[in-house]
C-alpha positions in Angstrom: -131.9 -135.5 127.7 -135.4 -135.1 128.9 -136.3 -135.9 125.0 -134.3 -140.0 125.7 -137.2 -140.1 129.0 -139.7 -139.5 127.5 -138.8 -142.2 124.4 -138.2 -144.7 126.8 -140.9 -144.1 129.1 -143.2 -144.3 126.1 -142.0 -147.6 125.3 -142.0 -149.3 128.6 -145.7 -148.4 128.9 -148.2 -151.7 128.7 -149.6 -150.2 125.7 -146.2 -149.9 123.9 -144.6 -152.2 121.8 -143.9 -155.5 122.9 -140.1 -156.3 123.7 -139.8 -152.4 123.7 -138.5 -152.7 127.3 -134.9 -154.3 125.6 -135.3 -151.5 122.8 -135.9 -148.8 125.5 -132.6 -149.9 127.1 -130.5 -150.4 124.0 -131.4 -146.8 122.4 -130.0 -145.7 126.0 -126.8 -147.3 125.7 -126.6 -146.2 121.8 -127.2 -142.9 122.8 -125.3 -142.2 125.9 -122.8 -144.4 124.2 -122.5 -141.4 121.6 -122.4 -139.0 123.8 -119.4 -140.2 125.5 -117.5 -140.9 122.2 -118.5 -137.1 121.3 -117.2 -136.1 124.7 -114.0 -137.6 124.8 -113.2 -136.0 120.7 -113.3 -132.7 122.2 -111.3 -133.6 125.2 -108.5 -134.8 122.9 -104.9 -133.1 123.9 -103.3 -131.0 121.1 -101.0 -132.6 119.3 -97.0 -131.6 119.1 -98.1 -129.7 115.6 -100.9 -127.9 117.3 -98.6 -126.8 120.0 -95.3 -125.8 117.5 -97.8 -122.3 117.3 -97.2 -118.5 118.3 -99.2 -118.0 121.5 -100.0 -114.8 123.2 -101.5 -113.9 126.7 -101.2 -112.3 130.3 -100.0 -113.4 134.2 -103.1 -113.7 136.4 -102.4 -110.2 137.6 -102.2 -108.4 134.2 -99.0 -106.8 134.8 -96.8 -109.2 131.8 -97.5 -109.4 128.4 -96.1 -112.3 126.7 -95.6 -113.9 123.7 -94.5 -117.1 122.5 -93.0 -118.9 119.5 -92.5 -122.2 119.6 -91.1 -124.2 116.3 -91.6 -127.6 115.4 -88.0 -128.6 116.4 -88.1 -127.4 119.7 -87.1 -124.4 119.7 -88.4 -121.1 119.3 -88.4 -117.6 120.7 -90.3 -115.3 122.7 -90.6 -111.7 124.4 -92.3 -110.3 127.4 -93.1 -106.9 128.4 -94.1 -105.8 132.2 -96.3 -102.8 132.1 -95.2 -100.5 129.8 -91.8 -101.1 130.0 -89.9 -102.1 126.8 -90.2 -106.1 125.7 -87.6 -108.7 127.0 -86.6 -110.9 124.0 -85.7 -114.6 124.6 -84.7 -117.3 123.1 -86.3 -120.6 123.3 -83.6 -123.1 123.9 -85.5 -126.1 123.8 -89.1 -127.1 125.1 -91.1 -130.7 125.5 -94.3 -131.3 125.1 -95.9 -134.7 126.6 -99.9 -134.5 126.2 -101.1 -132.2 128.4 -97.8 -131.0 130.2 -95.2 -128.7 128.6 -91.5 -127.5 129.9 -89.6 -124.6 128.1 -86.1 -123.3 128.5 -85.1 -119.8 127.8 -81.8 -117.7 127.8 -81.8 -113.9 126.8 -81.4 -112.5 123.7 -80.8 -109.0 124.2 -78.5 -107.3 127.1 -80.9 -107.6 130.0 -81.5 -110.7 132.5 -84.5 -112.9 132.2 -86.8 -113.0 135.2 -86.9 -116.4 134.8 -84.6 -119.6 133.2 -87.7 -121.8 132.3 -91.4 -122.0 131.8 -93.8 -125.3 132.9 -97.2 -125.7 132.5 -99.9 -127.5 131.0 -101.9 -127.4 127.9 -105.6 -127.7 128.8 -107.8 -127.8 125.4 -106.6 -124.5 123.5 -105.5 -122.8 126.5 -101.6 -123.2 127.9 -100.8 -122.4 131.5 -97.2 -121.0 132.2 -95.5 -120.7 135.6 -92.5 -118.8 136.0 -90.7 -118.0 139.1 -88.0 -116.8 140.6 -86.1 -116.4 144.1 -89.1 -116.2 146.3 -92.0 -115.4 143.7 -94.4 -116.9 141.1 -96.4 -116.1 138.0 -99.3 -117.7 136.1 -99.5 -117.0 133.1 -102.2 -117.6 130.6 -101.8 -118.0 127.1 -104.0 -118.8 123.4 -102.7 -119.4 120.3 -102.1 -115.7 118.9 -104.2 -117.2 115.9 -107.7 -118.2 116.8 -107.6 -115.0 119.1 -106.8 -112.8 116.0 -109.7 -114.5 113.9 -111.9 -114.1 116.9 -111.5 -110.4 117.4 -111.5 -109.7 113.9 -114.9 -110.8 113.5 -115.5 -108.7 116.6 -114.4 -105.8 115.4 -115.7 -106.5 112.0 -119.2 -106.9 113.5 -119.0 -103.5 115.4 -117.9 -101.9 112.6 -121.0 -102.6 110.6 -123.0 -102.0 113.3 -122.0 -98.6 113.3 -122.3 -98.1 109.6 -126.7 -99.1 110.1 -126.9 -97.0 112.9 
């Protein structure tokens, strides 16, 4: 922004233009004017579509895995594994999504007990922040679209991969 002083200090000098102290101040508002338009497009929450995704992550402590289907009509499925013990599937029973909060309710799927009945959270840009809990406990979890993550480290790993061809 150093680059909007120095116009408008240029034109508020005597030897500018005259009536450049209105121009000064009305390329400012244009500008920062933009700006904030530009701002608040990025800040947009996803939409109901952008959230009916798979979605992958961790808890805060690394200890579950998780992963997360969630279908355009509200329902979906999911699984979670802690450690390296085998995956919990789950069904999704239902789950709402009001911009930028999100509640999910599970049942089991296979013979063992879920740690949890139901998932809430928020979805913060691309990211979606799970709590579960339990009798006495909590989890955060932290989850991305299993998508964008997958093109992301495939271009990683693509990039490595050539490297190591050169060298």
């Amino acid at each position: 922004m150093s680059w909007l002083r120095n116009v408008i200090l240029k034109h508020l000098r005597p030897s500018g233009l005259a009536g450049s102290i209105p121009l000064a101040v009305s390329l400012a508002i244009v500008l920062l004017g933009a700006t904030y338009v530009e701002a608040s497009k990025k800040m947009q929450p996803l939409t109901h579509e952008e959230v009916s995704h798979v979605w992958i992550g961790l808890s805060e402590d690394e200890l579950y895995m998780f992963r997360l289907s969630l279908a355009p009509d509200g329902k979906g499925f999911g699984a979670y594994s802690f450690l390296d013990d085998e995956p919990h599937i789950f069904r999704v029973s239902a789950w709402k999504y009001l911009p930028s909060s999100i509640q999910i309710l599970i049942e089991p799927s296979d013979q063992w007990p879920l740690i949890t009945n139901s998932l809430n959270g928020k979805v913060v840009g691309v990211r979606m922040q799970l709590k579960m809990s339990g009798k006495g406990w909590s989890r955060s979890l932290s989850l991305r679209r299993e998508e964008d993550l997958v093109v992301r480290w495939n271009r990683i790993k693509e990039a490595m991969a050539r490297r190591r061809i050169e060298e």
